[in-house]
C-alpha positions in Angstrom: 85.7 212.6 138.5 87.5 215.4 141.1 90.3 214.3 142.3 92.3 216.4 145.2 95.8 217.1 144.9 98.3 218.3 146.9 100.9 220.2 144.4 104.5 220.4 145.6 107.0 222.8 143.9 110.7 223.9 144.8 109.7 225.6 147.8 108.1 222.6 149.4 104.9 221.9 150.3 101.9 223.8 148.4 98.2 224.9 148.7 96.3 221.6 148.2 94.7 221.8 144.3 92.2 220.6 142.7 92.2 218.4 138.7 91.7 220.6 136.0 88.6 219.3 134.8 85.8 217.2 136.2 85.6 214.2 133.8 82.6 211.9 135.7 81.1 210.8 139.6 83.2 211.9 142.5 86.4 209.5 143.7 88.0 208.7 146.8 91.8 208.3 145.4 93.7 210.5 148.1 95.9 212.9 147.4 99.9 212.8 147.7 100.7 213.2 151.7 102.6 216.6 151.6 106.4 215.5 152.6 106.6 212.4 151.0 105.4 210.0 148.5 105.4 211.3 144.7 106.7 214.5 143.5 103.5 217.0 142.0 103.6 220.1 139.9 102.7 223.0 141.1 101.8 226.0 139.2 105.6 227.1 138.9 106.4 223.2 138.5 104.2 222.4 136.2 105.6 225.5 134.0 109.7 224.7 134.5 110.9 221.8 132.3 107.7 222.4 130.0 109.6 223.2 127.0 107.8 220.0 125.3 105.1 220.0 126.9 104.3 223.4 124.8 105.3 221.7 121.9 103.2 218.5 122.3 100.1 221.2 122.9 100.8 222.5 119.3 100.5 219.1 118.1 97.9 217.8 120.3 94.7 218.2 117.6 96.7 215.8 115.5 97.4 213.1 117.8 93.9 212.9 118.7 93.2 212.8 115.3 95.7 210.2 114.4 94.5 207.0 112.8 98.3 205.7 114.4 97.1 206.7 117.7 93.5 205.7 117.9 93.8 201.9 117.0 96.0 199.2 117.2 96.6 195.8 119.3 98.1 197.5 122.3 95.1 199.5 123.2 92.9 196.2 122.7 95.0 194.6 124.7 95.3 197.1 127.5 91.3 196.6 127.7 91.7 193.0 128.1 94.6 193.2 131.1 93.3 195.8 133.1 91.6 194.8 136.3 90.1 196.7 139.2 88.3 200.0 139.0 90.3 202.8 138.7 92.9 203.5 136.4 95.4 206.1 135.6 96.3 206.8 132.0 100.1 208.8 132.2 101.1 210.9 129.6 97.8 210.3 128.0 98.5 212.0 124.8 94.9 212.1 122.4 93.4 210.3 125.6 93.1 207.4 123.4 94.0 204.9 126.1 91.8 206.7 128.9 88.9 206.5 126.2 89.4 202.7 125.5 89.7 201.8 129.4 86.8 203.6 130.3 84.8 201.8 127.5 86.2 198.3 129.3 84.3 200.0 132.8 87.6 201.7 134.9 87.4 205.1 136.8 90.4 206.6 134.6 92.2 209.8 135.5 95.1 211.3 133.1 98.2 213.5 133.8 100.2 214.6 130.8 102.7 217.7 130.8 101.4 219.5 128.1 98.2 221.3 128.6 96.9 221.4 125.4 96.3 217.5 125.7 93.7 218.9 128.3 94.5 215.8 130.9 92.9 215.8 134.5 96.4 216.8 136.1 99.2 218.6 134.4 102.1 216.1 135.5 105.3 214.6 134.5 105.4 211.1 134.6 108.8 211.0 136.6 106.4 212.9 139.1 103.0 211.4 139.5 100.8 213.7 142.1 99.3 211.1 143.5 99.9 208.9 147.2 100.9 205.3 147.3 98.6 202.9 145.8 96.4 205.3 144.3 94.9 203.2 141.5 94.5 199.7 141.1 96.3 199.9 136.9 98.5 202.6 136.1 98.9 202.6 132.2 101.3 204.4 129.4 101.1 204.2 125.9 104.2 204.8 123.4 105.4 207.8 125.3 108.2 206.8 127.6 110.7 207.0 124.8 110.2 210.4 125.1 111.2 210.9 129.3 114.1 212.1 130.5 114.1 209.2 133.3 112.5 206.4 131.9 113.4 203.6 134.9 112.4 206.8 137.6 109.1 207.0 135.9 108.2 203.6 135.7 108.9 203.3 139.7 106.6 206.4 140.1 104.3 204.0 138.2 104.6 201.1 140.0 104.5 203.3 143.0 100.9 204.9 142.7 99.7 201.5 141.2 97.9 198.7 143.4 98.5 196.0 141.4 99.3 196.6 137.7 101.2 198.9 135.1 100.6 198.6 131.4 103.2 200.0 128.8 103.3 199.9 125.2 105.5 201.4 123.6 108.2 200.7 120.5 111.2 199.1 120.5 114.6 199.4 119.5 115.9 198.9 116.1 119.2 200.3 116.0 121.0 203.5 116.3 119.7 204.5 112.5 115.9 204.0 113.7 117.1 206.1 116.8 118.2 208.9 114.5 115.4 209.0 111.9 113.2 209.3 115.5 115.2 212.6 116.4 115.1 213.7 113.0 111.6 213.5 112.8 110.8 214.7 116.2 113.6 216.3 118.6 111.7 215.2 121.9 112.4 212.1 121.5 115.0 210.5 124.1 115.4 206.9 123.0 113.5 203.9 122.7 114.6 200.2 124.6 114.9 197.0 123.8 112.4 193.8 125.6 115.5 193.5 127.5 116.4 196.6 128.6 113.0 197.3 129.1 112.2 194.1 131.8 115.3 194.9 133.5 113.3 198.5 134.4 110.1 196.8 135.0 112.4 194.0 137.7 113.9 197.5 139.2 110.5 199.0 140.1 109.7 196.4 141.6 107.5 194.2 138.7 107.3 191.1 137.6 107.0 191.1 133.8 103.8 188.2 133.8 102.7 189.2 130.3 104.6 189.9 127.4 103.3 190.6 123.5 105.2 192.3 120.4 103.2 193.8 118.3 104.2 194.3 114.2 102.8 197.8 114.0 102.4 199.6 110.6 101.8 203.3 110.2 101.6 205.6 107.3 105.0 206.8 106.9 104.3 210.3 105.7 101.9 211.2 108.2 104.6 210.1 110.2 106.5 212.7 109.3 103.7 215.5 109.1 102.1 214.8 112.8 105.3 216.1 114.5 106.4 219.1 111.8 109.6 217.1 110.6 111.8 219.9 108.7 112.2 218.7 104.9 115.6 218.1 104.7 115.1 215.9 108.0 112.5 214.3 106.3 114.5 213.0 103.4 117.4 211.9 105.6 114.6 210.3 108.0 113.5 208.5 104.4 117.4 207.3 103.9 117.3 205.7 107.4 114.1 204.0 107.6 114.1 203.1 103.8 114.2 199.4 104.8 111.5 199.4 107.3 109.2 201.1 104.6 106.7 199.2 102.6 103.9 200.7 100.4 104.3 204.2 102.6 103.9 201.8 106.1 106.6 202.4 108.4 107.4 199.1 110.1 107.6 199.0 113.8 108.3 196.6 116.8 105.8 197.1 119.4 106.6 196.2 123.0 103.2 195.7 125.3 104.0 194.9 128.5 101.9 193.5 131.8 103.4 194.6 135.3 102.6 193.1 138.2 103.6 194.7 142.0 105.7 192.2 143.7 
């Protein structure tokens, strides 16, 4: 699939690009108009506020490889509430969520700021490269606690979507389970409660028709190992999550959410 986009950086307007990879037959989804709609990133955009996105290319062979990653009920059930043709997959990580919707039949395209993931466009989710109704799902998979602007990205969402956004991603349990997260991985922002989380969906513009929590359990150590968690980190990280742990699964509430464009 080659996909034309027009990049935009500080200085305005750039030299329309093309996707960094060709990944199946050609499609029509234009590019962003130059002047408005969503922000791109450039060459020099795509390389200022990177700092994780070099870190998440270090790590990207072991998320693809993650047995966390590749399965679970959210990525079933993204398959079964997808609709149309084409999707886009944001911060797709491993690609596991591209992978399963293009098994279900979609057209899927993927952005992700770290190269090393190797997605079609380099791309911040609070700055999709793509024009207004671009795709008929937009979908993002236990990533958003991770953004910077979590309720900016899921309007860029909603904005480049037709009809649906998918996200998945865990919940909150508390402000121990938010420090054993930074402990065991310093990218991480924050993750939101169902509340907080269809109050963002309502401001973007999205009615919340579909609503599933998964109980998701994943080996606790590997956890730990995936993102390079220092040792003494790791045993504090142990301290805070000790109730959540059972037989080395880490316990954790799964938000999936179904979007629809009002």
């Amino acid at each position: 699939m080659t996909l034309p986009v027009s990049w935009r950086g500080a200085g305005g307007a750039g030299p329309e690009g093309t996707v960094l990879r060709s990944t199946g037959p050609e499609s029509t989804v234009p590019p962003a108009p130059r002047g408005g709609g969503g922000a791109g990133l450039g060459p020099a955009g795509a390389a200022a506020g990177q700092e994780s996105g070099d870190v998440w290319s270090e790590r990207a062979e072991a998320y693809r490889e993650s047995d966390a990653h590749r399965q679970g009920r959210d990525l079933d059930l993204f398959a079964e509430l997808a609709e149309g043709e084409t999707a886009l997959d944001v911060a797709t990580g491993g690609g596991h969520v591209a992978n399963r919707l293009r098994e279900a039949g979609l057209q899927v395209v993927t952005t992700d700021p770290a190269p090393g993931m190797k997605p079609d466009v380099i791309s911040r989710a609070e700055e999709i490269p793509f024009a207004d109704s671009s795709f008929d799902v937009v979908a993002c998979r236990v990533a958003v606690h991770h953004f910077q602007d979590p309720a900016g990205a899921l309007k860029e969402m909603a904005r480049v979507s037709r009809s649906l956004v998918l996200v998945a991603d865990n919940l909150y349990l508390g402000e121990p389970g938010e420090e054993a997260d930074r402990l065991h991985d310093p990218t991480h922002v924050r993750n939101y409660s169902e509340e907080e989380w269809r109050r963002m969906f309502d401001a973007a513009g999205l009615d919340v028709e579909a609503f599933e929590r998964e109980d998701k359990r994943i080996d606790f150590e590997a956890w730990l190992e995936r993102s390079g968690t220092p040792p003494d980190d790791a045993v504090r990280a142990r301290e805070l999550l000790a109730d959540r742990v059972e037989d080395g699964k880490l316990r954790l509430d799964r938000g999936i959410f179904r979007g629809r464009k009002r």
